[in-house]
C-alpha positions as CSV (number, residue, x, y, z in Angstrom):
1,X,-32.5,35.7,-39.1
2,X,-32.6,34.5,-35.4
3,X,-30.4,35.7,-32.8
4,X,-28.6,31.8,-32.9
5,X,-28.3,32.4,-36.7
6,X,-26.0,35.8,-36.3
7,X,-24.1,34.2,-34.3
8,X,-23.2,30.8,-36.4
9,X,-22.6,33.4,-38.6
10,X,-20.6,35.2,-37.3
11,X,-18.1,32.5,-35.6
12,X,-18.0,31.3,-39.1
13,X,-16.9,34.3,-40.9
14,X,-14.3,35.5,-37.7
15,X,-12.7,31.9,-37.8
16,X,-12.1,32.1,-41.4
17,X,-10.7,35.7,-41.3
18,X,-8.4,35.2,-38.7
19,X,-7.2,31.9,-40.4
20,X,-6.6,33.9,-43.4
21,X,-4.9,36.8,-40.9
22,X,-2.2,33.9,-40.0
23,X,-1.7,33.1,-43.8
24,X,-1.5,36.3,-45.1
25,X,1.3,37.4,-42.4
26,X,3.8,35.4,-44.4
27,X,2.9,36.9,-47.5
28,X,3.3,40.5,-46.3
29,X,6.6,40.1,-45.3
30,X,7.9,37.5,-47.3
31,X,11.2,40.2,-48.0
32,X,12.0,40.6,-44.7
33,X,11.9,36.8,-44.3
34,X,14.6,36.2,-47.0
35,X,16.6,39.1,-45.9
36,X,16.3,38.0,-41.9
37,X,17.1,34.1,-43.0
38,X,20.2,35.0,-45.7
39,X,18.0,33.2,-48.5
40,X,16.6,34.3,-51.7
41,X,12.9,35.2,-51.5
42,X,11.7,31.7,-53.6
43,X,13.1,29.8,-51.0
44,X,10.5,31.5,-48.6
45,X,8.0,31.2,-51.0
46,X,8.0,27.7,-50.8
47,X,6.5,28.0,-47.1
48,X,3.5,29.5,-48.9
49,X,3.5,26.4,-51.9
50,X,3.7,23.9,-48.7
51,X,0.8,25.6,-46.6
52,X,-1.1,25.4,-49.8
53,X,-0.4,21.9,-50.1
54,X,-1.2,20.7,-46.9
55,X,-4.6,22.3,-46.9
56,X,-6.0,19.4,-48.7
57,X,-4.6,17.1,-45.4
58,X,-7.0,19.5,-43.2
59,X,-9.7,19.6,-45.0
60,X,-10.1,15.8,-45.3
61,X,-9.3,15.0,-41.9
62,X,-11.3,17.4,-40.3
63,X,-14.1,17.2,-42.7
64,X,-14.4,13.4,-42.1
65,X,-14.5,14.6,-38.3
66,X,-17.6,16.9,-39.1
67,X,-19.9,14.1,-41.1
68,X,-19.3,11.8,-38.2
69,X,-19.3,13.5,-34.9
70,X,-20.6,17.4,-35.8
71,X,-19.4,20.7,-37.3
72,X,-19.0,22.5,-33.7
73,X,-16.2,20.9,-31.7
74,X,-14.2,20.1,-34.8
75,X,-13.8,23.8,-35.7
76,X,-12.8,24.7,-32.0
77,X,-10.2,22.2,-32.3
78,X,-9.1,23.7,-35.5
79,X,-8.9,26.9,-34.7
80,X,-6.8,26.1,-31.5
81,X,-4.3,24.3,-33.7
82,X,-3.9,27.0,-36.1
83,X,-3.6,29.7,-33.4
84,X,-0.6,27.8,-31.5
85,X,1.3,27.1,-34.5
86,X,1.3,30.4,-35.6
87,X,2.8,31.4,-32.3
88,X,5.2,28.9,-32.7
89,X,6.3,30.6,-35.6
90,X,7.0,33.6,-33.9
91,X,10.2,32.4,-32.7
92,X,11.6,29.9,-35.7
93,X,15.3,29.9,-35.6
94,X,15.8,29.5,-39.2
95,X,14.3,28.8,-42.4
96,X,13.8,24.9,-42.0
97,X,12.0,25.2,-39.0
98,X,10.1,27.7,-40.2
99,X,9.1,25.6,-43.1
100,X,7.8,22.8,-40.5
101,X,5.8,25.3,-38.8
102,X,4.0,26.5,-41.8
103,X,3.1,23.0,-43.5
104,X,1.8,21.8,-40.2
105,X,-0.5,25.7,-40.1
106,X,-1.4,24.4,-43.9
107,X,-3.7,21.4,-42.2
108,X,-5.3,23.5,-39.5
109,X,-5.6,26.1,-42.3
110,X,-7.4,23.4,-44.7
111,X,-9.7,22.2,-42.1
112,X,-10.9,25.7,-40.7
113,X,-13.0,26.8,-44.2
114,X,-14.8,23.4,-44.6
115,X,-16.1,23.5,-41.1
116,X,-17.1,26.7,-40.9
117,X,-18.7,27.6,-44.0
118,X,-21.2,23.9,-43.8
119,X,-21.5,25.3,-40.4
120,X,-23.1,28.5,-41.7
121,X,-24.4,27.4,-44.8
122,X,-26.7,24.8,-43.1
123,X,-28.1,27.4,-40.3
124,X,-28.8,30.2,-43.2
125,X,-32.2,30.3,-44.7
126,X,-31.8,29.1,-48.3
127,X,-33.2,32.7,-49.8
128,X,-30.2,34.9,-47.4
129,X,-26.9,32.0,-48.9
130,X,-25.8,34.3,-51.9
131,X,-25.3,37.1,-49.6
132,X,-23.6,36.2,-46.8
133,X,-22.0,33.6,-48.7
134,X,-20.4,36.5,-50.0
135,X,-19.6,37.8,-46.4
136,X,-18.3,34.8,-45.3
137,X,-15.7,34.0,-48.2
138,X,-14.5,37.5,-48.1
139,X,-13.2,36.8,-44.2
140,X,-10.0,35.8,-46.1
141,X,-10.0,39.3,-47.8
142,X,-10.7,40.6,-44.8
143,X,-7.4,38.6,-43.5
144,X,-5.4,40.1,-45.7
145,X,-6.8,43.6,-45.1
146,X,-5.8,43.0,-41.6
147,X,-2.4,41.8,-42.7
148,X,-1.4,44.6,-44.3
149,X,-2.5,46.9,-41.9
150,X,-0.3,45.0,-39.4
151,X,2.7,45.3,-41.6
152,X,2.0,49.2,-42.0
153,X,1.3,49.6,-38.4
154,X,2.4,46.9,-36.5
155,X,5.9,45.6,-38.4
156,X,7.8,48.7,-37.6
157,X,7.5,48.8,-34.1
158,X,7.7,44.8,-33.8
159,X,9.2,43.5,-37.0
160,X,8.0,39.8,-38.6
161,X,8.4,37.9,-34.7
162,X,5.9,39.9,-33.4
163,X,3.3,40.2,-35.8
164,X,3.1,36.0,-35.6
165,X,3.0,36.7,-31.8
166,X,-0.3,38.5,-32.9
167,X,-1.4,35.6,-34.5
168,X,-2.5,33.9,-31.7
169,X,-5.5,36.1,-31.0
170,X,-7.9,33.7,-32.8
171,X,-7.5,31.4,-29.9
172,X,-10.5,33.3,-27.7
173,X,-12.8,32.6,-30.7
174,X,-12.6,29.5,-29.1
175,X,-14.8,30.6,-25.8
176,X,-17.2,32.1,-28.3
177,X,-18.4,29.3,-29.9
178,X,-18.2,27.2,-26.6
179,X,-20.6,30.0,-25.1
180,X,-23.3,30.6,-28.4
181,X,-22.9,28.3,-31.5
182,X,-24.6,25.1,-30.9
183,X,-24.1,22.1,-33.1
184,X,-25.8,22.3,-36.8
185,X,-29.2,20.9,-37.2
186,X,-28.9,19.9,-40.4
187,X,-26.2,17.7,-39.1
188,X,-28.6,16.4,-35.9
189,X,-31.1,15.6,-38.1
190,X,-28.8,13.8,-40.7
191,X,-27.8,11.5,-38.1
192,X,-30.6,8.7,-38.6
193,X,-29.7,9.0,-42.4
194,X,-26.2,8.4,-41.4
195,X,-27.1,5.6,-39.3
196,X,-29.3,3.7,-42.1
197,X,-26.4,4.5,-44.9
198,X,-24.3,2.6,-42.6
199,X,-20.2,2.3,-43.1
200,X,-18.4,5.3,-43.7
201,X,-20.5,8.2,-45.7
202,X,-17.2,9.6,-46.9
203,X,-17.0,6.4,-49.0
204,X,-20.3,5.9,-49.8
205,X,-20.4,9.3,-51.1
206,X,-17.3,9.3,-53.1
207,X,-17.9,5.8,-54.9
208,X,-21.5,7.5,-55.5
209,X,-19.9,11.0,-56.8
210,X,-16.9,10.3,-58.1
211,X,-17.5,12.6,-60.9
212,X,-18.7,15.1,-58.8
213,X,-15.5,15.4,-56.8
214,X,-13.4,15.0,-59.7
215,X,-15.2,18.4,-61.7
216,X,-15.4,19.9,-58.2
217,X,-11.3,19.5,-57.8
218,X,-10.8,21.0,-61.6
219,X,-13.0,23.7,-61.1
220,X,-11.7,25.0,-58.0
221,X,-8.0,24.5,-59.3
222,X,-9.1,27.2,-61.8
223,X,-9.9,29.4,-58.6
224,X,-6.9,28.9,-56.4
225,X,-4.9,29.6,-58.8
226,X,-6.2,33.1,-60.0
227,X,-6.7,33.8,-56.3
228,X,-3.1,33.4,-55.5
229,X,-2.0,34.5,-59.2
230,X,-3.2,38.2,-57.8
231,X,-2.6,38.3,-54.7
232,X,0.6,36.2,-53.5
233,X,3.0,37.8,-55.0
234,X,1.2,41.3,-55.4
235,X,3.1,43.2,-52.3
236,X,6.4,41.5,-54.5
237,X,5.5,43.7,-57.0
238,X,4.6,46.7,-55.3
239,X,8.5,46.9,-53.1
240,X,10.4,44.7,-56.0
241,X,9.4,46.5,-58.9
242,X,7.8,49.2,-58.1
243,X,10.1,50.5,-55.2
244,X,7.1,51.1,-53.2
245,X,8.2,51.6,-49.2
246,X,6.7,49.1,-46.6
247,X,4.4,51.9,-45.6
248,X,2.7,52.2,-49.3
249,X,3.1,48.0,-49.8
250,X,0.6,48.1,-46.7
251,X,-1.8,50.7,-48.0
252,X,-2.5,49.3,-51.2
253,X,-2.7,45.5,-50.5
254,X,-5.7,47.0,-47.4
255,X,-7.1,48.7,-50.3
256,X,-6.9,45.7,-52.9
257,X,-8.8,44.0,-50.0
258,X,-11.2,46.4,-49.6
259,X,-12.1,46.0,-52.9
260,X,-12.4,41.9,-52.8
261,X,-14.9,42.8,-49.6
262,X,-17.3,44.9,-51.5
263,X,-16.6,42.6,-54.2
264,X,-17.6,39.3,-53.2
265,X,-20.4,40.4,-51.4
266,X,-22.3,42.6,-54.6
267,X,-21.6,39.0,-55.9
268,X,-22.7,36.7,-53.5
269,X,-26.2,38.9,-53.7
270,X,-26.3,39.4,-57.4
271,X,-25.7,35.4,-57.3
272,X,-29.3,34.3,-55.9
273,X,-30.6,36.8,-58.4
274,X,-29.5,35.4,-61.8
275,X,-27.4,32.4,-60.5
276,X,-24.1,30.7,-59.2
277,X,-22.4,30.0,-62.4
278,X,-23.4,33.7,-64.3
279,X,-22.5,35.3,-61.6
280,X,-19.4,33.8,-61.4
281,X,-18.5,34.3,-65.1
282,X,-19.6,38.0,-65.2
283,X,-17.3,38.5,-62.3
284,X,-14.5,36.6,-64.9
285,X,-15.4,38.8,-67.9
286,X,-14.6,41.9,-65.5
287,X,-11.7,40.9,-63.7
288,X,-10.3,40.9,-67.6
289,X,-10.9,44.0,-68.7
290,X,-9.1,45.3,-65.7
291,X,-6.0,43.3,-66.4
292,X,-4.5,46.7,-68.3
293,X,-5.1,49.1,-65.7
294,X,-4.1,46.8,-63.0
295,X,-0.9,45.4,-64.3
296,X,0.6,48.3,-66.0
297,X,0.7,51.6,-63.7
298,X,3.3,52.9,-61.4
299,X,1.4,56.1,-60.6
300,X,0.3,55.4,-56.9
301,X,-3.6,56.3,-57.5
302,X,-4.0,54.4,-60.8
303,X,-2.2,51.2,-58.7
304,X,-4.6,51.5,-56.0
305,X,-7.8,51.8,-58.9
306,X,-6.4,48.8,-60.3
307,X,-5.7,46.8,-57.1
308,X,-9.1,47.5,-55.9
309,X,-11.0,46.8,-59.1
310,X,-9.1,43.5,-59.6
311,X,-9.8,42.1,-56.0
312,X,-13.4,43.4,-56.6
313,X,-13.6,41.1,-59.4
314,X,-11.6,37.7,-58.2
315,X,-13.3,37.6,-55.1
316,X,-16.5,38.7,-57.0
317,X,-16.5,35.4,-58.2
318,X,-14.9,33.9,-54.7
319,X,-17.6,35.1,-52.8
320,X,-20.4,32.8,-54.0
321,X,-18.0,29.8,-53.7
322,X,-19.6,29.0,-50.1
323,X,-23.0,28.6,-50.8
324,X,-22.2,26.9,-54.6
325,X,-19.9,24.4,-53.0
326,X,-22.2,23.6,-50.2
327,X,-25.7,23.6,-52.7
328,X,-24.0,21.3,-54.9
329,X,-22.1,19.1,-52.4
330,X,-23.8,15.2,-51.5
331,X,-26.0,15.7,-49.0
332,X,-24.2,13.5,-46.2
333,X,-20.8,14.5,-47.2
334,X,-21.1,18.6,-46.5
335,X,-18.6,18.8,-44.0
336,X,-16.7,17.2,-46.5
337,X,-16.9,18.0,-49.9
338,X,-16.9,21.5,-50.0
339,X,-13.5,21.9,-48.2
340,X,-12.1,18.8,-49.8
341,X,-12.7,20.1,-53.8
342,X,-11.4,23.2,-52.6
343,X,-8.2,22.6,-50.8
344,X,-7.5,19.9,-53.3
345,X,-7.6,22.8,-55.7
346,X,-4.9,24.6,-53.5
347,X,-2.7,21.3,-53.5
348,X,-2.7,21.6,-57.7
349,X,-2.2,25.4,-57.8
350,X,0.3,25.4,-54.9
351,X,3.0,26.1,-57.1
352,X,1.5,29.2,-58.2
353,X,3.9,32.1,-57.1
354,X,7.0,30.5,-58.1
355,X,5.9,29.4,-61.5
356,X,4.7,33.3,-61.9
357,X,8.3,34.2,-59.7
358,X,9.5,31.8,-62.9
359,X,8.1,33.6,-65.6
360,X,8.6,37.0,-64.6
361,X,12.4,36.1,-64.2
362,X,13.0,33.9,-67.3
363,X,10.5,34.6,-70.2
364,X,9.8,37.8,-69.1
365,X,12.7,39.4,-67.6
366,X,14.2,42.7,-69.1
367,X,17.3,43.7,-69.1
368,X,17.8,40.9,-66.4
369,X,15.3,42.1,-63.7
370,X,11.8,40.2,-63.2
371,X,8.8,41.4,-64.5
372,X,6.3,40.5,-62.0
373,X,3.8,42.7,-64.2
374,X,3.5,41.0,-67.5
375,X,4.2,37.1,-65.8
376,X,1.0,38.1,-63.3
377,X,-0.9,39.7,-66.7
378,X,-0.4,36.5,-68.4
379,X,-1.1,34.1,-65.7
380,X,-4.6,35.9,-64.3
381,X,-6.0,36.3,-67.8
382,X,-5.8,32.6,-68.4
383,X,-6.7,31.9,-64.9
384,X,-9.8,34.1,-65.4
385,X,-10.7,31.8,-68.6
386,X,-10.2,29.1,-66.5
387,X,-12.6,29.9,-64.4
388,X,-15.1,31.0,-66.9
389,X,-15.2,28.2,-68.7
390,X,-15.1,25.7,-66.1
391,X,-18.4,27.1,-64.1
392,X,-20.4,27.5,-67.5
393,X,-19.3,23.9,-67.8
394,X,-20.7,22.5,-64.3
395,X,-24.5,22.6,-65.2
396,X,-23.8,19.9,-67.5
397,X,-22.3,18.1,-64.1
398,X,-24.8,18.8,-61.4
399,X,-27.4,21.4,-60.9
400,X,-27.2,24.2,-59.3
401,X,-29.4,23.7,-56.1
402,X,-29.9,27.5,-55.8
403,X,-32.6,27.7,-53.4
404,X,-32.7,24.3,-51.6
405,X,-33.4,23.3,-48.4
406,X,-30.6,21.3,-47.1
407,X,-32.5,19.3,-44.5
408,X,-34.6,17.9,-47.2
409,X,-31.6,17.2,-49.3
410,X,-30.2,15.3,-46.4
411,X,-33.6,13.4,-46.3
412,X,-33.8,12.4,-49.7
């Protein structure tokens, strides 16, 4: 890989990281919110279920931006946005506002992983997507790795404010990719094709692919929803139920993401070996037969085992999402498609947490008290079907594209 191709790369994978950093803040400390605001902890969950819901918004709007005018500016754009409403939440005065904040961060978080991962996609050589395809979807793990380390070391000494004071830092990614990214050349050369297609290519490509768009949404429903099934309401589980201090919460959700990290990138590497969809369903058939061990422990070492083996297995399958998404995508419609399919997938599975928050206080409640560990048991395992069955089902929808060269994709 060229010097020029590292650092794509690596703008790609630090802008979706420190997008995921600002999400994952919320979700760390989503107790202290309710307790700081007077309000039960599912009314702060629905700033999570509207982030989630806005993504689509993002992803459209900025994805439209990058087919037209180029991946590069777009994403500094974006990742300005996301950086100064996340400072903005530092100092929300109540729960409303707060609310505001975080659906308006939901389309400068929907935006960010479309751009950057056609942005990185298209300057890898075909033969090298599986594995960093892997490193680049596990910058979100890597987000929440760096969340709860802030709430272990950081929230004691600052509490929530200042930890979304922190959130800015993205902002002088910005003068990075200013400095060394330049624009994709798939994209530059695309542009006569663009030309000769004439009107809009986002139209063009969705009257063509319909279908397409339709399986991608489905499919990637199934995803979001075991992503967030695991991890949303996880560090809920850890204080709530098992009366684990802030301290310990912090540990084991770094340590869960450790284990998505090493996951998703064996994955992404196993994935150009015997393909996208296997790949992704081994990674499905594993994440099940941790369920037991993962949902079902209060001893502090068997919790971490499962954490970490769970997370190695959800974003097992996660991590070759970049480079499937992108493979499969229409060829004019990259900056598009892959964000689109996936944050359209968030908008279904937005309600995730407080259907499981639901469950574990309703069907599955003893003695009054949720049980967070048999609703998330339930809800994963289905998820994890989900996503099995929908992958296996996409080669009858679209091939795989494994090894192609997008730049003669984008010519044909």
């Amino acid at each position: 890989m060229t010097s020029i191709q590292l650092k794509t790369f690596a703008a790609s994978f630090l802008g979706w990281t420190l997008d995921a950093f600002d999400y994952f803040l919320v979700i760390v400390v989503v107790s202290q919110l309710a307790t700081d605001f007077k309000v039960a902890v599912g009314q702060v969950l629905v700033a999570v279920t509207l982030t989630l819901a806005m993504r689509p918004v993002g992803a459209l709007l900025f994805g439209w931006i990058a087919d037209r005018y180029g991946r590069r500016t777009p994403l500094m754009i974006d990742i300005a946005l996301y950086s100064v409403l996340e400072l903005a939440t530092a100092f929300s005065p109540n729960l409303t506002v707060f609310l505001i904040l975080r659906a308006l961060f939901g389309v400068a978080m929907g935006g960010e992983w479309g751009l950057g991962s056609a942005l990185a996609m298209e300057a890898l050589p075909a033969k090298s997507r599986g594995l960093f395809s892997g490193i680049l979807q596990e910058g979100y793990a890597v987000g929440n790795l760096l969340a709860g380390l802030a709430l272990w070391w950081i929230f004691p000494l600052v509490g929530w404010r200042g930890m979304f004071v922190v959130g800015v830092v993205p902002a002088v990614l910005i003068f990075f990719i200013r400095a060394h990214v330049p624009e994709s050349a798939v994209w530059l050369a695309g542009k006569h094709e663009r030309f000769k297609a004439g009107g809009d290519v986002l139209l063009a490509a969705l009257k063509k692919s319909w279908p397409l768009f339709l399986f991608g949404a489905v499919m990637m429903t199934a995803f979001n929803a075991l992503s967030h099934g695991t991890q949303d309401l996880y560090p809920t589980l850890l204080g709530k139920q098992l009366h684990f201090d802030s301290s310990a919460v912090g540990q084991l959700t770094a340590l869960a993401s450790f284990g998505a990290i090493v996951g998703g990138i064996v994955f992404g590497a196993f994935s150009q070996r015997i393909g996208r969809r296997y790949a992704i369903a081994l990674a499905a058939v594993l994440g099940a037969l941790v369920v037991p061990v993962w949902a079902f422990n209060h001893v502090y070492g068997m919790v971490a085992l499962g954490g970490f083996a769970m997370q190695f297995a959800v974003q097992g399958a996660w991590g070759i999402i970049p480079a499937h998404l992108n493979e499969i995508a229409p060829a004019l419609a990259r900056g598009t498609f892959p964000g689109f399919v996936y944050q359209i997938g968030n908008l279904l599975s937005a309600p995730t947490s407080q259907v499981i928050a639901a469950m574990a206080a309703g069907t599955f409640a003893v003695g009054g008290a949720p049980d967070y560990a048999k609703a998330m048991a339930v809800f994963t395992l289905c998820a994890l079907a989900a996503v099995a069955v929908l992958t296996l089902l996409g080669r009858f929808v679209v091939p795989e594209n494994r090894d192609a060269d997008f730049a003669e994709l984008t010519a044909e």
